[in-house]
TORFI-123763 format. One record per residue (C-alpha): residue in one letter; z, x, y. Coordinates in steps of 0.5 Angstrom, whole numbers, plus 2048, in hexadecimal, padded with zeros to 3 digits. Each point is the difference from the previous one (the first is absolute). Layout:
% TORFI-123763
aZXY
...
//
This chain:
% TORFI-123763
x7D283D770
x7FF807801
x7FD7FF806
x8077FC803
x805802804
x8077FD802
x803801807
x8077FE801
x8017FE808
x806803802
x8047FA805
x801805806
x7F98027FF
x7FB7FE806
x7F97FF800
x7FD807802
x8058037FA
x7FD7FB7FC
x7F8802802
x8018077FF
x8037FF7F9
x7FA7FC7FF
x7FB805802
x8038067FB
x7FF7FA7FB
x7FA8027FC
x8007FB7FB
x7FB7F9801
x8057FB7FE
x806801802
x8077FB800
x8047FF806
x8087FE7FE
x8027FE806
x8087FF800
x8047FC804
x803801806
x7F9803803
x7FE802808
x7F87FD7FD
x8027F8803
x7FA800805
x7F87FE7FF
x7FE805804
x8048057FB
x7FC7FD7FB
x7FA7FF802
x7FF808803
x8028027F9
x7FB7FB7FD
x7FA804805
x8038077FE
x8007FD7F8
x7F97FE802
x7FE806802
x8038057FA
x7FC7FB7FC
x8077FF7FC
x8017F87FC
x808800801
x8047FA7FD
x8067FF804
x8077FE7FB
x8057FD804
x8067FC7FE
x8007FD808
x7FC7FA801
x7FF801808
x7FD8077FE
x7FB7FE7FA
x7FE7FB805
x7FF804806
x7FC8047FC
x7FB7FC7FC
x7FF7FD807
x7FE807802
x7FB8017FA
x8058037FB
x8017FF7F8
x8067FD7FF
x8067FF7FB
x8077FF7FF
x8018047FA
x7FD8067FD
x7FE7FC7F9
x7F97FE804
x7F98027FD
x7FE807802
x7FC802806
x7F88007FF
x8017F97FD
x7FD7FA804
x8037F9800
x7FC7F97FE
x8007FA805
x8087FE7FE
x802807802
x8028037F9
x7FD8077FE
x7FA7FF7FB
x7FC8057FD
x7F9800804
x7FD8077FD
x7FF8027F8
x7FE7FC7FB
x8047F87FF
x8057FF7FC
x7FE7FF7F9
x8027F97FD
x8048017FA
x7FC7FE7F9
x8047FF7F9
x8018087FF
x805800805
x8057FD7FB
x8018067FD
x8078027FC
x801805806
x7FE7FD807
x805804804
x7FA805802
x7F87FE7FF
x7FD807802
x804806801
x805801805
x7FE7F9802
x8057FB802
x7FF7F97FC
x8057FA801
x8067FF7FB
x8007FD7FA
x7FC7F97FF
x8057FB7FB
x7F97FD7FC
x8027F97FF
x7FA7FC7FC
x7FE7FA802
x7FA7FC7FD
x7FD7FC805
x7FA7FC7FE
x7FA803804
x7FD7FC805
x7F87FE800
x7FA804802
x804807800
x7FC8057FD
x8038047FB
x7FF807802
x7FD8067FA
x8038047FC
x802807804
x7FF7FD807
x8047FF804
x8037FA803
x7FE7FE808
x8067FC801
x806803803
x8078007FC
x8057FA802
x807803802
x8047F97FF
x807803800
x803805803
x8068007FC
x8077FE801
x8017FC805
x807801802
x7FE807804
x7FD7FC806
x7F98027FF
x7FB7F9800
x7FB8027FB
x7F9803801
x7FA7FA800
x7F98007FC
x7FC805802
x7FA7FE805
x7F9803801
x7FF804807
x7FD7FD806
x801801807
x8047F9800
x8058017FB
x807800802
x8038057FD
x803806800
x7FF8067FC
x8048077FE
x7FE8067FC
x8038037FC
x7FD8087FF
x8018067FB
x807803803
x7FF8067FB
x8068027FD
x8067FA800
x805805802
x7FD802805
x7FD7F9803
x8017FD806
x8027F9800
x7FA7FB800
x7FF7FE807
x8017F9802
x7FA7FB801
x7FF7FF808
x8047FA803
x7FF7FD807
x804801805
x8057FB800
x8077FE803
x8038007FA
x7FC8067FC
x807804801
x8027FA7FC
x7FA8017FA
x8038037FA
x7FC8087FD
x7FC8007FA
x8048047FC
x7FE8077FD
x7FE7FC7F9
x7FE7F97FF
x8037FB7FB
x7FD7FE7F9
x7FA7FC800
x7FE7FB7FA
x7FA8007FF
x7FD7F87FD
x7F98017FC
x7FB7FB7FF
x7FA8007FB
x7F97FE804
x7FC7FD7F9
x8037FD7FA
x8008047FA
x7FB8037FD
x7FB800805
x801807802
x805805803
x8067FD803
x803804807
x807802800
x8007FE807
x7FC7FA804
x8027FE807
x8017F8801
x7FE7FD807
x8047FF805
x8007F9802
x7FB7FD805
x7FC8087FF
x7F97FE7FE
x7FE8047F9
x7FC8067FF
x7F97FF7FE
x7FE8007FA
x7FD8077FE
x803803807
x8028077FF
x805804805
x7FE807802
x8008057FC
x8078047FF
x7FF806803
x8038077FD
x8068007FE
x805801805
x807800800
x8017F9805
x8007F97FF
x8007FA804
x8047FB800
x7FE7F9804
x8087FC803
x8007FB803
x8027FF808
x806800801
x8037FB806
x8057FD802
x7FF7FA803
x8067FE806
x7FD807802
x7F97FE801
x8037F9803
x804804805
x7FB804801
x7FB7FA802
x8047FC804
x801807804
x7F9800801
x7FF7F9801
x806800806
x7FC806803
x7F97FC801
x8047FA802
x803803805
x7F9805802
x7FD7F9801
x8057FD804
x800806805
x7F9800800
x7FF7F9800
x8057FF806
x7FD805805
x7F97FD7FF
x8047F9801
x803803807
x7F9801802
x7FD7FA7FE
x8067FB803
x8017FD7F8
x807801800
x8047FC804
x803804806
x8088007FF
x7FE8037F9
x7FC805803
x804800807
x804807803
x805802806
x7FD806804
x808802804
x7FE805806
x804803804
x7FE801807
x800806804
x806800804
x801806804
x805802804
x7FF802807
x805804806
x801803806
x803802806
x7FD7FF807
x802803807
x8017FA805
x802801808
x8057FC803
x7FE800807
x8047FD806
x7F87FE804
x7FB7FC7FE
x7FF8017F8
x7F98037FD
x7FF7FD7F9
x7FA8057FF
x805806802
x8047FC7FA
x8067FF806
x8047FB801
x8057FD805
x806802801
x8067FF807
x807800802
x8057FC800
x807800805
x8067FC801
x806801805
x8077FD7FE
x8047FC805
x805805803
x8078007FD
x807801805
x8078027FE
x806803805
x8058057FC
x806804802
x800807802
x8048037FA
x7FF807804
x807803804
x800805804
x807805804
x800801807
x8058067FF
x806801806
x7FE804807
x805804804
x8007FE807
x7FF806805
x802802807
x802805807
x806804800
x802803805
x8048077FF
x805803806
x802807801
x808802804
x7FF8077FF
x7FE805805
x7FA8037FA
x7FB7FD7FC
x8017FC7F9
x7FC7FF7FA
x8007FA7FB
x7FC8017FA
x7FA7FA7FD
x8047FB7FC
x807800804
x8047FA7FF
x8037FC804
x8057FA7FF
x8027FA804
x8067FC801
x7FE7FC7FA
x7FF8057FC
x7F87FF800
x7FC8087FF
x7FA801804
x7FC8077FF
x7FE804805
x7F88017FE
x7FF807804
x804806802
x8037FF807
x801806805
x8067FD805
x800804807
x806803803
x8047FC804
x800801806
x8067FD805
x8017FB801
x7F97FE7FD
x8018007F8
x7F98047FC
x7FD7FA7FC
x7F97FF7FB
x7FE7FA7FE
x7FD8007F7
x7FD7FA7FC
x8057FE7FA
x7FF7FB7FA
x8067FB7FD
x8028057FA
x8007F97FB
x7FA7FC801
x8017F9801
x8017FB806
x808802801
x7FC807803
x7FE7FC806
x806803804
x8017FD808
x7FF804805
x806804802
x8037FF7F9
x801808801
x802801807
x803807801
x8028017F9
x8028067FE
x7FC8037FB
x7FF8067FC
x802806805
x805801806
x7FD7FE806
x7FA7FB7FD
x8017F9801
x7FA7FB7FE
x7FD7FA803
x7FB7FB7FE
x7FE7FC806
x7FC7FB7FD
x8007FD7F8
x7FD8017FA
x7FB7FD7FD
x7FB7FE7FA
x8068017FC
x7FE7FB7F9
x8047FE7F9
x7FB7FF7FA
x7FB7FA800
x7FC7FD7FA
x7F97FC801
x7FC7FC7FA
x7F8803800
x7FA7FD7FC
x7FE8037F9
x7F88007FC
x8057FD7FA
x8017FA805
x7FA7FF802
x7FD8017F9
x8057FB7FD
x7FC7FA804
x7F98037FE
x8018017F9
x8017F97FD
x7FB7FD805
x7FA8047FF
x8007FE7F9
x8007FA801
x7FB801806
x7FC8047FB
x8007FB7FA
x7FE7FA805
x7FB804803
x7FC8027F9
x8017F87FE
x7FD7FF807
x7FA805800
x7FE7FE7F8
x7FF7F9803
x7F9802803
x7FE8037FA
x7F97FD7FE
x8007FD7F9
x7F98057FF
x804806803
x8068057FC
x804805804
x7FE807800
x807804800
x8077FC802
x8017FE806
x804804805
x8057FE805
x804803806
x8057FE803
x8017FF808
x808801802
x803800808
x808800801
x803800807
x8048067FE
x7FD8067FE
x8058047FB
x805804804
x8007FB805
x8087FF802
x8007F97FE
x8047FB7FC
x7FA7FC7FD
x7F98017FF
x7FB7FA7FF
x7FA8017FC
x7F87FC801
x7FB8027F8
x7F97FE7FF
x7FB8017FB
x7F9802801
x7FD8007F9
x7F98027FE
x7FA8007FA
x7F88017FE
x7FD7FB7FB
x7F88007FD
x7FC7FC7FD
x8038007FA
x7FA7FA7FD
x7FA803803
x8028087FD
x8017FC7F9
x7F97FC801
x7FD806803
x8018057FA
x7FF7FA7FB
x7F9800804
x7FF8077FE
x8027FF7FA
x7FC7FA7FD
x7FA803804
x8018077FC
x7FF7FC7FA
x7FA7FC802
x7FD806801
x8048057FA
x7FE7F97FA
x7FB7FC803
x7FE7F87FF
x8047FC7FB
x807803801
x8067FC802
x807801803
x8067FD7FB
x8067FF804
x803804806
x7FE806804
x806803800
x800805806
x807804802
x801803807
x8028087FD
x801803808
x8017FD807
x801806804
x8007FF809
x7FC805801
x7FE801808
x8057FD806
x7FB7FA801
x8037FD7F9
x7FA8017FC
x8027FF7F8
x7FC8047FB
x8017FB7F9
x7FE8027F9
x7FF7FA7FC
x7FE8007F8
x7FD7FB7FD
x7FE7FF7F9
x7FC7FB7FD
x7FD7FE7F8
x7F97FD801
x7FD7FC7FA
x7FA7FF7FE
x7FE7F9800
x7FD7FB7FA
x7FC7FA802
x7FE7FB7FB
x7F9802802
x8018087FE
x8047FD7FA
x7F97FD7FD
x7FC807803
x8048047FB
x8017FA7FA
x7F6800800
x801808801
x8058017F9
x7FC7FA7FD
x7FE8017F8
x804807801
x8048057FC
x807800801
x7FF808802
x7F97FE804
x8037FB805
x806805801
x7FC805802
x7FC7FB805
x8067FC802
x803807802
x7FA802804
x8017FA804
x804801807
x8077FE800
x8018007F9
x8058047FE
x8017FF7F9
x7FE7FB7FB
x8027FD7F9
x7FD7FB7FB
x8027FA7FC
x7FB7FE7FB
x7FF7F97FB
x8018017F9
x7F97FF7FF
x7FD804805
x8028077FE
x800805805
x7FA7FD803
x8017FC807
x7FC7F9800
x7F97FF801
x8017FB806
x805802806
x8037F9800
x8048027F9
x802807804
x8067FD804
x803807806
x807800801
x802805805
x807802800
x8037FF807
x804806804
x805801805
x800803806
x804806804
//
């Protein structure tokens, strides 16, 4: 047609670019080629595009070899065909989806002129089908048909028997029926072309879309010979015998006697031809047994949620599991508690503390002086007595020497000035001396010098009475620290590990030790170190000292806090689950009065509680739910956590009418 165009969708081409080509289209019909791969998958793709169609006033018929695509589609309100050979745009469709011919005058019946020597073309430029093998047959006429006059034209329609040979796969065209709304036919027109060289292929009669339409073969450019059987209507004589009278089909009521078709119109350059529907019957049956499978199975779901209602199916096909799992917090803290050496006050968060001693029996040990120690020697020390003959004064120097008979020194320890003698009496002075060697044999006598001569002319010594003092060296033991540490050292430690056994006997079973505990130790000896002694003895004892709390009453005391923190933080219905876990983080004395500040942390998992009197609530609250109804009240209910479902074959997503069929199992949790 003049007024068609044909638009071929590119695959990368979108929606928008597709509209806008539309737009510029001035045409009314237009062809829209979709190739595959394309981006126009979508329905709403296809229904904006219809709505845009609509409002351009365009007839757009969609060709595309993709059955999704055809089917999108013809969904959305287009024209569809899988192939360009379809009947032009303009043309509507009977009640079986083939194109017929609505406006213009009908198809003109053909009559005995028809036969002509040359059936190629009817009119000119008109198309007309191929030649027509005539094989004559003489058929007896069958009682009360008329005869028709000469010149007139036969009201019946010609019968196309065969459509040639048979091999080419083509089944061959059924008799001609007349029209009515209820005939099951499908119908081609085949339109003047104009010149045959230039002529589009005929298109091809409308097929219902199918699975297996890809699977049709086309209708070729140019049908197969048809032969064409005659039979005479009237015996002879009795008036002019048709070339061409179609036979009834079987079991299609006769045309009545003097009924005459419409008409024929002006010429025109189409026949209609009448083909019978083709089908393929495994389709059709698949096709039902699909639609037969989707009632049972609508029924069945509608019929089973009716029946969940109404308590007409037995529970355990209709029954379901809820699964909750219950809200399970975890709580922890850390608290400040006092251990007092007084009275404790719960209220101040105190609790009791207090010291504890112990005193080790005393341990005796005696050890020897291992110190010696060196007296050194002493010179013994004396008078001399010097004497002067001489009628003047001598001199004699400090540290003049003067030796005995037995050859022992003695020393002079001042300068002696002796008078003059003065006759008869002689000069004399009297100086202090020292053995010259230390040691007891400087111990002279007295007169062990009597008159000796000494160191200058006229002077003569003395000594009126005996040396004294005069010591040989001497040595002495003495006390050390070693000594007295040599005892202490093995005997404290066992004084220290008896005396910590000992104190840990007092320990309460409710009390723990704040710290170690500490011992000194208590040391007495007869001999300080020093001392000249031979041997000390050594008495040890420990006293040993320590400080315990209440180390129950701190835990139960903080778990009291901890569990009154989740009463008042979770409120009614959560439990505890295990232990309280509580740990002491730091015990610092803080005063002289032994007064212990603790940190305790305590830790806890409380779990929300489900009696059977809470299951049954919650199984009337879900009753004859949906699946997402009763999760969103479950989930709305306290305690609950999360919430999954298992339901009976026949219940579908919906959760029994009667709460007995619900069965609640609540997961269980672990604590801290």
């Amino acid at each position: 047609m003049a007024d068609e165009q044909i638009i071929i969708v590119q695959p990368e081409e979108d929606l928008t670019h597709l509209r806008e080509r539309l737009e510029q289209v001035q045409n009314r019909y237009i062809i829209l080629v979709v190739q595959p791969p394309t981006q126009l998958r979508s329905h709403l793709s296809w229904r904006l595009l219809h709505s845009r169609v609509r409002e351009l006033g365009k007839d757009v018929l969609v060709v595309t070899s993709d059955r999704q695509i055809r089917s999108i589609a013809k969904v959305s309100g287009f024209k569809v065909d899988n192939t360009m050979t379809s009947p032009p745009l303009g043309r509507t469709r009977g009640p079986t989806g083939r194109p017929v011919r609505r406006n213009g005058p009908p198809a003109r019946s053909r009559s005995s002129s028809d036969g002509d020597a040359n059936p190629a073309k009817s009119e000119a430029g008109a198309v007309t089908p191929p030649p027509i093998d005539e094989v004559p047959e003489e058929i007896a006429p069958q009682p009360g048909t008329p005869t028709p006059a000469p010149g007139q034209s036969s009201d019946n329609r010609f019968e196309i028997e065969d459509l040639g040979d048979q091999d080419n796969g083509i089944p061959p065209i059924r008799d001609a029926r007349p029209e009515s709304e209820e005939e099951d036919t499908l119908r081609f027109e085949i339109e003047d072309l104009g010149d045959l060289d230039n002529a589009i292929t005929p298109l091809q009669a409308a097929r219902p879309e199918s699975e297996e339409e890809d699977n049709l073969p086309p209708v070729t450019q140019r049908p197969p010979p048809i032969r064409r059987v005659t039979r005479p209507l009237s015996p002879a004589g009795t008036g002019p015998t048709p070339s061409r009278v179609p036979r009834p089909l079987p079991g299609t009521p006769a045309r009545a006697a003097g009924t005459r078709r419409a008409a024929a119109g002006p010429s025109r350059s189409a026949r209609t031809y009448t083909l019978p529907r083709s089908s393929n019957p495994r389709l059709l049956i698949a096709i039902a047994l699909v639609l037969l499978t989707l009632v049972l199975l609508l029924g069945i779901f509608a019929w089973t949620g009716t029946a969940a209602r109404l308590g007409l199916v037995p529970e355990g096909l209709l029954g379901a599991t809820v699964t909750i799992t219950p809200a399970s917090p975890a709580l922890k803290n850390t608290y400040v508690i006092s251990a007092v050496t007084g009275p404790p006050i719960a209220s101040q968060r105190q609790v009791q503390a207090r010291f504890l001693s112990y005193t080790t029996s005393s341990q005796t040990a005696t050890v020897k002086a291992a110190g010696v120690g060196h007296i050194p020697a002493t010179a013994a020390t004396g008078n001399l007595t010097l004497f002067n003959a001489l009628p003047y004064p001598q001199t004699l120097a400090l540290g003049t020497v003067f030796t005995d008979t037995n050859g022992i020194q003695v020393v002079s320890d001042t300068t002696a000035l002796i008078p003059a003698a003065k006759p008869p009496a002689e000069g004399s002075v009297t100086v202090s001396g020292h053995a010259a060697v230390p040691g007891k044999n400087g111990n002279i006598q007295a007169l062990d010098f009597n008159d000796v001569s000494c160191c200058a002319a006229g002077v003569t010594v003395q000594n009126t009475a005996a040396f004294s003092g005069g010591r040989d060296e001497q040595s002495y033991s003495f006390v050390q620290q070693s000594d007295i540490d040599s005892v202490v050292q093995p005997v404290k430690l066992a004084l220290a590990q008896s005396g910590q056994a000992s104190l840990k006997t007092q320990i309460l079973a409710n009390e723990r030790l704040i710290g170690p505990v500490q011992c000194v130790s208590n040391i007495a000896s007869d001999h300080l170190p020093g001392d000249r002694a031979t041997s000390v003895t050594v008495t040890v004892s420990d006293a040993c000292t320590g400080e315990v709390y209440d180390w129950q009453g701190a835990q139960s005391l903080a778990a009291s806090l901890l569990r009154m923190e989740a009463a008042k933080n979770l409120g009614a219905g959560y439990k505890l689950i295990g232990k309280l876990i509580t740990t002491v983080t730091k015990a610092p004395v803080i005063d002289t009065q032994g007064t212990v500040t603790l940190l305790i942390a305590a830790k806890g998992v409380w779990v929300f509680q489900f009696d059977n009197a809470r299951k049954s609530a919650l199984a009337k609250l879900i009753a004859g739910k949906s699946g997402q109804q009763g999760q969103t009240l479950l989930l709305s209910q306290p305690g609950v956590a999360k919430v999954d479902f298992q339901f009976s074959q026949l219940s579908g997503n919906t959760l029994p009418a009667n709460p007995n069929a619900i069965t609640i199992v609540v997961q269980s949790a672990s604590g801290a």
